[in-house]
N, C-alpha and C positions, 0 to 999 in steps of 0.2 A: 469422499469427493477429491478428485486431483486436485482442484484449485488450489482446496483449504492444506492438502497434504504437503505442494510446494510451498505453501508460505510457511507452513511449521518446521519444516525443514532446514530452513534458513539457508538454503542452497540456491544459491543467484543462477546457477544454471537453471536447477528444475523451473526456477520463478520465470524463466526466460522463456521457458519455451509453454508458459500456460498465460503468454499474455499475446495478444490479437496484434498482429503486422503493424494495425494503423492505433495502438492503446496508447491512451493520452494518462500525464502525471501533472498535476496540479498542484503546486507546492504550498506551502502556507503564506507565500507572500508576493505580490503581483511580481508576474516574470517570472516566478520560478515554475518552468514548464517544461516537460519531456514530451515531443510528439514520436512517438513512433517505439517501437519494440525497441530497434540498436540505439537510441537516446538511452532507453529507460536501464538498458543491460548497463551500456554505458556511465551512464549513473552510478550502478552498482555496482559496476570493475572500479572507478574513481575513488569511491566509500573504503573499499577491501584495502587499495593500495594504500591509502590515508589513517591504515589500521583500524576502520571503524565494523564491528562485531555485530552482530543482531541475533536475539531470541525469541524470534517471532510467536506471537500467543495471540488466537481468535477470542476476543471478547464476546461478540455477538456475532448470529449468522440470520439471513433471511431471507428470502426468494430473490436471487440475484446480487446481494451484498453481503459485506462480512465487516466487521471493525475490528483494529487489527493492533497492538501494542509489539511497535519491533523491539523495544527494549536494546534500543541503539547503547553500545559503551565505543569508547567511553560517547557519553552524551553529547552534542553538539550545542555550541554555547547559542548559537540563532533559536535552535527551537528545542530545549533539552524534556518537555513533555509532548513530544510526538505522536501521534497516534492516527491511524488513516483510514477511511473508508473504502471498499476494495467494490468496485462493481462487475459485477460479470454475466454471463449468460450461459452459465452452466457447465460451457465447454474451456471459454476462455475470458481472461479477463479485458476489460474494455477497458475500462479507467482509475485511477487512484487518486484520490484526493488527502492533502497532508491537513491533520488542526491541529489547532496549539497544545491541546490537551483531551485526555479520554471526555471528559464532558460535553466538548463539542462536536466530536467523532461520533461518542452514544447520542447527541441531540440529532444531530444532519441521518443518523440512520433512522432514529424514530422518524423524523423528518420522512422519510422515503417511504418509511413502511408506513404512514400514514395517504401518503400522495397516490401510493401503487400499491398499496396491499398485497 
């Protein structure tokens, strides 16, 4: 799957160019939001130049989402267990949502794949 291969990659371009014009980022705390592809690249140029690293690892995958462990170094002191749920539709990704930790990244995806199967 492209999706899954630019996120493992950990290459902000590949990641850039498999996310949707208008893909939204939801951060783990009110306000923290990226609307649109150049926010979210943006984001990622900001990370890189602040020295921050990622080892991105697919926890879980399932019809249209993925859960995703970037394995941020060094760690960021706001949210130092990050973990995100990656939604998309096959081609490209639509949305990403950040939780505080893999447990509630693994609950919101059960979550999904309960609601939509």
């Amino acid at each position: 799957m492209r999706i899954a291969e630019a996120i493992v990659s950990g290459d902000f371009s590949a990641f850039g160019e498999v996310l949707e014009p208008d893909a939204l980022w939801i951060g783990a705390l009110p306000g923290q939001v990226c609307r649109g592809r150049a926010e979210i690249v943006g984001m990622f140029e900001r990370a890189a130049a602040a020295g921050r690293r990622t080892r991105p690892e697919i926890l879980a995958e399932g019809d249209g989402v993925l859960v995703v462990d970037p394995h941020v170094e060094p760690r960021a002191e706001l949210n130092p267990a990050l973990h995100q749920v990656v939604v998309h539709d096959g081609e490209s990704v639509t949305e990403i949502r950040d939780y505080p930790d893999r447990a509630s990244a693994l609950a919101a995806f059960e979550r999904l794949r309960e609601l939509y199967g």
